[in-house]
TORKOL-4160 file (C-alpha; in steps of 0.2 Angstrom, whole numbers, padded with zeros to 4 digits, m for minus):
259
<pt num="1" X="m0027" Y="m0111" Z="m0011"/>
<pt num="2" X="m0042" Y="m0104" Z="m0018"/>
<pt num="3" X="m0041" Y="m0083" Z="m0011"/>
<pt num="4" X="m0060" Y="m0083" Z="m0021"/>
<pt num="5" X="m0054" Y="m0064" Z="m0029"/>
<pt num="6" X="m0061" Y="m0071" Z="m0048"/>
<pt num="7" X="m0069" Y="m0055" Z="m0054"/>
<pt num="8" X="m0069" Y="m0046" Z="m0040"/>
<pt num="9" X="m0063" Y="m0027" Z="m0041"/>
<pt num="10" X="m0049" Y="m0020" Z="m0031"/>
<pt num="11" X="m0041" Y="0000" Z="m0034"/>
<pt num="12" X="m0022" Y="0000" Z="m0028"/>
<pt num="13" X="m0016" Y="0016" Z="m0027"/>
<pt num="14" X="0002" Y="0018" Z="m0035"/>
<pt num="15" X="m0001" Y="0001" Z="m0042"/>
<pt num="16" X="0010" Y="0004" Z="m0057"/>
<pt num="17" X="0027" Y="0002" Z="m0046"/>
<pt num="18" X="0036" Y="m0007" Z="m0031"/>
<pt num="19" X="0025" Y="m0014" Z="m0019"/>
<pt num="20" X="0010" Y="m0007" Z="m0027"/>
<pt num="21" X="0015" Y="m0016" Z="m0043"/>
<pt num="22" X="0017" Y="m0032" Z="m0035"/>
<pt num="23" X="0000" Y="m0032" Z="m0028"/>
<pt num="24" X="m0011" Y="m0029" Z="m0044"/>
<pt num="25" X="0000" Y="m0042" Z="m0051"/>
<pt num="26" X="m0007" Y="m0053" Z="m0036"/>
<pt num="27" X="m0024" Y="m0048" Z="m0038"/>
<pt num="28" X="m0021" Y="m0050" Z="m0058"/>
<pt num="29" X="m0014" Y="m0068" Z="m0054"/>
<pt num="30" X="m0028" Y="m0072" Z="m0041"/>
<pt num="31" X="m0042" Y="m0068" Z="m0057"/>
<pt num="32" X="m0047" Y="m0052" Z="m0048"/>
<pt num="33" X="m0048" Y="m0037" Z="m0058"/>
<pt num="34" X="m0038" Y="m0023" Z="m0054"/>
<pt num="35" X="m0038" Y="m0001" Z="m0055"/>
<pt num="36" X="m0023" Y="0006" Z="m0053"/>
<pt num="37" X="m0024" Y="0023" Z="m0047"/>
<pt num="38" X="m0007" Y="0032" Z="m0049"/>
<pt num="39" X="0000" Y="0048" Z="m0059"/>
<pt num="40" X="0015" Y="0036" Z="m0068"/>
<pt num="41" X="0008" Y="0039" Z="m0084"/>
<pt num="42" X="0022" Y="0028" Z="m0093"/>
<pt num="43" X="0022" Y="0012" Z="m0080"/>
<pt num="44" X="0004" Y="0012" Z="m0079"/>
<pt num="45" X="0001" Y="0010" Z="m0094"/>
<pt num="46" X="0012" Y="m0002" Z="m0099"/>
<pt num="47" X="0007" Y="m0012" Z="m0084"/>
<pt num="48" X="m0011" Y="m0010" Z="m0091"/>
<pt num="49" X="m0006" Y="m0016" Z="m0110"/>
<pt num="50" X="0003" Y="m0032" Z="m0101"/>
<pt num="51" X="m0014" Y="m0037" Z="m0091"/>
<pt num="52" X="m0024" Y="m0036" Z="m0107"/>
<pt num="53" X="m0014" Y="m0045" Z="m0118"/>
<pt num="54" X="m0016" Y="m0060" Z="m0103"/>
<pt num="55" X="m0034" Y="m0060" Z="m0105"/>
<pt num="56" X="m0037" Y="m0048" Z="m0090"/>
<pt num="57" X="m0046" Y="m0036" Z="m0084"/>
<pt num="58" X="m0039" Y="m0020" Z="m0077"/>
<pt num="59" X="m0037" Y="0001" Z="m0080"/>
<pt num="60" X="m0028" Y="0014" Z="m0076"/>
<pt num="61" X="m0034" Y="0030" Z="m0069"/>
<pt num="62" X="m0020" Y="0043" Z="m0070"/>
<pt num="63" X="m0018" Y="0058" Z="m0060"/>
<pt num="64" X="m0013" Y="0065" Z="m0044"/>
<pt num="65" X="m0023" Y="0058" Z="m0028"/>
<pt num="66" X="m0019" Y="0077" Z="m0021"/>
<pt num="67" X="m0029" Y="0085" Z="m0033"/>
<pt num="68" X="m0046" Y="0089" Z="m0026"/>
<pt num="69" X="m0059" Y="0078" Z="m0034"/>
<pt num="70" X="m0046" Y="0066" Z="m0039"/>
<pt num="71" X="m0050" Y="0050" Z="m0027"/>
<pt num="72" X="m0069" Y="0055" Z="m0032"/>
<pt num="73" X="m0065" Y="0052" Z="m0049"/>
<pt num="74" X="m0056" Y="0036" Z="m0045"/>
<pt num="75" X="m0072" Y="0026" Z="m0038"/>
<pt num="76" X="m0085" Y="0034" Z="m0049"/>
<pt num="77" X="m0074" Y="0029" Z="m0063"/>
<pt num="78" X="m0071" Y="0012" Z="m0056"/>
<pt num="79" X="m0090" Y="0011" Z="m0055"/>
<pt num="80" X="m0094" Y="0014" Z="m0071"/>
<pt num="81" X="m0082" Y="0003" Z="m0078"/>
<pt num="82" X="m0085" Y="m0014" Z="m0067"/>
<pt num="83" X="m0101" Y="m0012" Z="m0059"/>
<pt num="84" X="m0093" Y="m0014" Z="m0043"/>
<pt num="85" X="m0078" Y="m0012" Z="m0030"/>
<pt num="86" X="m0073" Y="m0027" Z="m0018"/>
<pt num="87" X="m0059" Y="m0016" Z="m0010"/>
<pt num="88" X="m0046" Y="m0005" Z="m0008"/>
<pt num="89" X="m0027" Y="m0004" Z="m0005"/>
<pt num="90" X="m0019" Y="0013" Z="0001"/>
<pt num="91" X="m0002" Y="0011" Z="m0006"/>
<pt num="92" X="0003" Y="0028" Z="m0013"/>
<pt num="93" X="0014" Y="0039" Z="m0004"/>
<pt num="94" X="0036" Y="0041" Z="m0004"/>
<pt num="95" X="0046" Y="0045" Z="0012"/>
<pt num="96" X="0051" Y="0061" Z="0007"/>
<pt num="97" X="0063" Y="0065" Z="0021"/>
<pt num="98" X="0051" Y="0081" Z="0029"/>
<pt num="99" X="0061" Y="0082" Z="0045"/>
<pt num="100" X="0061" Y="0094" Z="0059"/>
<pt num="101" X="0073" Y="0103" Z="0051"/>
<pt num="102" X="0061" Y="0106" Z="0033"/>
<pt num="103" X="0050" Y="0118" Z="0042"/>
<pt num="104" X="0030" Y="0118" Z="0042"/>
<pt num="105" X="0027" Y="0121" Z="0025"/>
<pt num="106" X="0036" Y="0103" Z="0021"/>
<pt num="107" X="0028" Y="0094" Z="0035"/>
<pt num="108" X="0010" Y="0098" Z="0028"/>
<pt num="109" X="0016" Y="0092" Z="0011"/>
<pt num="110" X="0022" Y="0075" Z="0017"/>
<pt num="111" X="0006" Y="0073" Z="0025"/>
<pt num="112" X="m0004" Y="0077" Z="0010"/>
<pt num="113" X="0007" Y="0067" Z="0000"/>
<pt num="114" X="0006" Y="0053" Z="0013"/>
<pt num="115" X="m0010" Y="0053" Z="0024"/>
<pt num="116" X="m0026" Y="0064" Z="0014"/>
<pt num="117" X="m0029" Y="0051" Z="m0001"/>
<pt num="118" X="m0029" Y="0036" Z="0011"/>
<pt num="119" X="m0045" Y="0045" Z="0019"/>
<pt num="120" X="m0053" Y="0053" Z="0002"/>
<pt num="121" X="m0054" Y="0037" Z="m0007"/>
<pt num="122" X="m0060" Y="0025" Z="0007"/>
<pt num="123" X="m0075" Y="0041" Z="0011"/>
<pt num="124" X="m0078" Y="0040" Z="m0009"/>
<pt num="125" X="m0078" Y="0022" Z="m0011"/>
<pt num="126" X="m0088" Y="0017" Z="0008"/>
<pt num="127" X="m0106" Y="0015" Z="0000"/>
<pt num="128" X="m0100" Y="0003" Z="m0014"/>
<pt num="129" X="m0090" Y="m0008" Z="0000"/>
<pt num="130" X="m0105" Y="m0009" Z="0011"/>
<pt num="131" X="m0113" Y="m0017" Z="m0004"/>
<pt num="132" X="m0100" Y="m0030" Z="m0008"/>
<pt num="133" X="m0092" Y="m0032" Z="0012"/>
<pt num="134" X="m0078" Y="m0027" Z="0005"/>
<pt num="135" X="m0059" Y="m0026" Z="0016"/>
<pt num="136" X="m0046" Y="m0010" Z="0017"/>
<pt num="137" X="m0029" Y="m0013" Z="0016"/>
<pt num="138" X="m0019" Y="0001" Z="0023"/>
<pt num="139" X="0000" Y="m0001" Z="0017"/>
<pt num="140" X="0010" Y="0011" Z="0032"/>
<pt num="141" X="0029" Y="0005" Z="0036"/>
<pt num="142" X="0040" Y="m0001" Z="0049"/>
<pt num="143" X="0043" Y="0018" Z="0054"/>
<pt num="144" X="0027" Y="0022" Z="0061"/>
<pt num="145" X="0034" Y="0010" Z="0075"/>
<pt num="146" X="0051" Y="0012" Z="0077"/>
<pt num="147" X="0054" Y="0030" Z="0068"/>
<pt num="148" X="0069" Y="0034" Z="0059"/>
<pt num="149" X="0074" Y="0050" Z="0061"/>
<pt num="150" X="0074" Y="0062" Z="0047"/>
<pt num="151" X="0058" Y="0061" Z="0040"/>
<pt num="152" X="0043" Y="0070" Z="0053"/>
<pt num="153" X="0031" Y="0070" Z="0042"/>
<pt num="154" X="0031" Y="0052" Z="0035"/>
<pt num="155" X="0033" Y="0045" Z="0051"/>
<pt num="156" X="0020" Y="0055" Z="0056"/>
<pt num="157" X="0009" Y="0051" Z="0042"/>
<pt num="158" X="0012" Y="0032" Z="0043"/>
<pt num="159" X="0008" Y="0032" Z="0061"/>
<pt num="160" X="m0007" Y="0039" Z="0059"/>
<pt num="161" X="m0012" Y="0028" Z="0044"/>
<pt num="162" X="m0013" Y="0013" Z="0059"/>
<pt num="163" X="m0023" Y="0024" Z="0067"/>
<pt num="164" X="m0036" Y="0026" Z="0055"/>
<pt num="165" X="m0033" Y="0008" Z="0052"/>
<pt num="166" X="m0041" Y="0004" Z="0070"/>
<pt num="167" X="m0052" Y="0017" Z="0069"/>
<pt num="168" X="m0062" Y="0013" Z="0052"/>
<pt num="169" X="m0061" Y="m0006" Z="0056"/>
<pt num="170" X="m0074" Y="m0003" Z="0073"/>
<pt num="171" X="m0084" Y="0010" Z="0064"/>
<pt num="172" X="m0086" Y="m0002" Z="0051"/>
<pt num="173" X="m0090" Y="m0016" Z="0059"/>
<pt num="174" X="m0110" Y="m0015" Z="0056"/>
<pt num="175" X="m0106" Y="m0019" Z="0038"/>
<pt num="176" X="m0092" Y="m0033" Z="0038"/>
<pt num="177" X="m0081" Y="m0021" Z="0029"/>
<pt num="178" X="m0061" Y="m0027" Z="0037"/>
<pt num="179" X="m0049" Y="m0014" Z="0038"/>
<pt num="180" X="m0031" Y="m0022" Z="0041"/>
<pt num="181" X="m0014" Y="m0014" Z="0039"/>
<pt num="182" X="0006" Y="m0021" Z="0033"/>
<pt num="183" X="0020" Y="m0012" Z="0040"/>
<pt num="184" X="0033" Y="m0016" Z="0025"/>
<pt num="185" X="0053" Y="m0014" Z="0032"/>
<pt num="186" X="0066" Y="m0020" Z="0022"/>
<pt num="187" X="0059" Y="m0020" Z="0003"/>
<pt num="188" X="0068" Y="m0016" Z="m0011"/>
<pt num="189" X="0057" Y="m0004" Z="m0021"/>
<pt num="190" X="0065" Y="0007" Z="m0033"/>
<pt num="191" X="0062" Y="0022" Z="m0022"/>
<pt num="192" X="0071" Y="0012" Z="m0009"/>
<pt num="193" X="0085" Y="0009" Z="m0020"/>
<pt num="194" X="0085" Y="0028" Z="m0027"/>
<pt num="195" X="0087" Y="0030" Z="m0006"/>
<pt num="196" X="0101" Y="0019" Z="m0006"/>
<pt num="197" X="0109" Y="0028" Z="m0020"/>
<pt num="198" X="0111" Y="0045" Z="m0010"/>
<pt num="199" X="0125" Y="0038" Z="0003"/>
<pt num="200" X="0144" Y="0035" Z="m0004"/>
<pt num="201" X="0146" Y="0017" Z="m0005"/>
<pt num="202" X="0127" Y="0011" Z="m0007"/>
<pt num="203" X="0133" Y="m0008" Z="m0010"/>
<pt num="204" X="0141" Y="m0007" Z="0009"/>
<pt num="205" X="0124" Y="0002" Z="0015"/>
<pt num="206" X="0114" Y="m0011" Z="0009"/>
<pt num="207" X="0123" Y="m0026" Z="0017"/>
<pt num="208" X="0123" Y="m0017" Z="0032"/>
<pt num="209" X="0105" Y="m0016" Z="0031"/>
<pt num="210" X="0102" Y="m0035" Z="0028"/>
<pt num="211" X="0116" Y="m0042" Z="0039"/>
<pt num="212" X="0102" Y="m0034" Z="0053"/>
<pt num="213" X="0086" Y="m0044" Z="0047"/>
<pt num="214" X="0086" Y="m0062" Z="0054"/>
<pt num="215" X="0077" Y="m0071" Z="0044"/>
<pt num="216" X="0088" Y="m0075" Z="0029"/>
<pt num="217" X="0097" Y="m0060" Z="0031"/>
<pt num="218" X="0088" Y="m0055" Z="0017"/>
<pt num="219" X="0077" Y="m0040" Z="0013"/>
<pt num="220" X="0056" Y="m0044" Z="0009"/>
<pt num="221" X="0053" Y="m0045" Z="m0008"/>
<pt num="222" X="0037" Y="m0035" Z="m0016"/>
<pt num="223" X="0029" Y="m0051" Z="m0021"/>
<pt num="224" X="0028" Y="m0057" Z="0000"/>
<pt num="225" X="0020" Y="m0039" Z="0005"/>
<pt num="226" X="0008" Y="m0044" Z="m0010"/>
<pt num="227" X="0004" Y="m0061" Z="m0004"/>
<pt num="228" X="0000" Y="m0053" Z="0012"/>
<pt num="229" X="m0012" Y="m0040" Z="0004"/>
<pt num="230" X="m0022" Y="m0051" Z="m0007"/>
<pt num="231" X="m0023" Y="m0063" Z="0008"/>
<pt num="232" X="m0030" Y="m0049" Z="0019"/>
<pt num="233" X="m0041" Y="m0042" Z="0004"/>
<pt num="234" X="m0050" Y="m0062" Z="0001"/>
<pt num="235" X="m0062" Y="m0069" Z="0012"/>
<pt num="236" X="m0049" Y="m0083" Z="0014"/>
<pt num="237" X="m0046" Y="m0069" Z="0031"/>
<pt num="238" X="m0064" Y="m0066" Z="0036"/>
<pt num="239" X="m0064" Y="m0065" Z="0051"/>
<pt num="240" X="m0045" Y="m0053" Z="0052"/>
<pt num="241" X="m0050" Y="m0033" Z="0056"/>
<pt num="242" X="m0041" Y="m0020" Z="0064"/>
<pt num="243" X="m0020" Y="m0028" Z="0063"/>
<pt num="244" X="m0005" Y="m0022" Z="0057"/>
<pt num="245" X="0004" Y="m0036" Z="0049"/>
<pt num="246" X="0026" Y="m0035" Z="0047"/>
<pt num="247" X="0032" Y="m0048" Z="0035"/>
<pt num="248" X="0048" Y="m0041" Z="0039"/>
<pt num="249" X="0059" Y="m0057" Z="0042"/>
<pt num="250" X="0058" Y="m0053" Z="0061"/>
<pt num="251" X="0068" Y="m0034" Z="0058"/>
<pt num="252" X="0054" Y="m0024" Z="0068"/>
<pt num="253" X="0053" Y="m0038" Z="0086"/>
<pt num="254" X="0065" Y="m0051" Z="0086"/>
<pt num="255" X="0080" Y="m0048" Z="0099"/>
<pt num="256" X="0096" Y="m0040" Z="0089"/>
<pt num="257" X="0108" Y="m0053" Z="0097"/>
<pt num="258" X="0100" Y="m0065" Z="0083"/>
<pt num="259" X="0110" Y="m0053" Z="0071"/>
């Protein structure tokens, strides 16, 4: 299927790793033209070297999204470069297990790690979407629904990233901008596996983990949470605003007696 992303220009946010990387890869492979937006210097680049040696077009703006001005920078330079932007996917962020226990000054910084930049680029990148109709792709997690325990300010940030989701999708309605959010679960990430690495026996961990997903019993890969963002980012989903879409292999709904 044609997803009609041929020279279109998408910013990922932490596009240089894990699911981020999977999607400009997606966008890359659909003919789109992809910014990556991160403060990996060394991934980023590399990933930018690799898509130009294939003929395509894409740049890395480096630096952190916290920084004020950053997401500013990000668009204007996006501007400059293509002429144009055709969307935007929210990726960055890290669970960085800011519980009750961390105390105030953590929670704020996992929300400004998490939850600010997803609001500061879509404000600085609005009147160039109302140009193209462009769509919003809002990457939250499983926990904003089910919670985990440990990690207040993550949870908290990811729910309200769904929130923001409905919320932009009706105000911008009047301009045929979609706003649509995926709940990853089970996706093995490298900050997912650096997660795993912290318990005794991480081999056991994970297979406790996938014995509990029913379809498969296996975890998502990237490259699915990415066939669901370039599909929510294409016209081929015109008419799709305002969901939260888990390609989870049925881990957040399906009954547990399955497992």
């Amino acid at each position: 299927m044609d997803l009609h992303l041929k020279d279109k220009v998408f910013v990922v946010t932490g596009g240089s790793k894990g699911i981020g990387e999977a999607i400009s890869r997606a966008i890359i492979n659909e003919g789109g033209i992809v910014v990556i937006a991160s403060r990996s210097v060394n991934e980023t680049q590399a990933l930018v070297q690799e898509f130009e040696k294939k003929g395509s077009k894409s740049h890395g703006i480096l630096g952190d999204l916290q920084e004020p001005g950053q997401c500013k920078k990000v668009i204007s330079k996006t501007i400059e470069l293509f002429g144009r932007l055709d969307g935007i996917v929210n990726n960055a962020g890290l669970n960085d297990g800011a519980g009750l226990e961390a105390g105030p000054e953590a929670f704020r910084k996992s929300l400004e790690v998490n939850l600010h930049h997803y609001y500061d680029l879509v404000h600085f990148a609005l009147p160039h979407l109302k140009k193209s109709k462009g769509a919003i792709v809002n990457i939250s997690s499983k926990v904003a629904l089910t919670g985990q325990g440990g990690t207040s300010g993550y949870a908290a940030a990811k729910g309200a990233q769904l929130g923001l989701t409905r919320e932009w999708a009706a105000a911008l309605l009047p301009f045929s901008i979609r706003v649509n959010a995926i709940l990853p679960a089970e996706v093995m990430t490298p900050l997912y596996r650096k997660w795993l690495n912290t318990f005794s026996d991480p081999d056991a961990k994970e297979t406790k983990i996938i014995s509990k997903i029913p379809l498969e019993k296996r975890m998502t890969t990237s490259e699915e949470i990415a066939a669901m963002a370039v599909f929510l980012l294409s016209d081929v989903s015109s008419h799709t605003t305002g969901q939260f879409m888990i390609p989870d292999g049925g881990y957040v709904h399906l009954d547990r007696s399955l497992t």
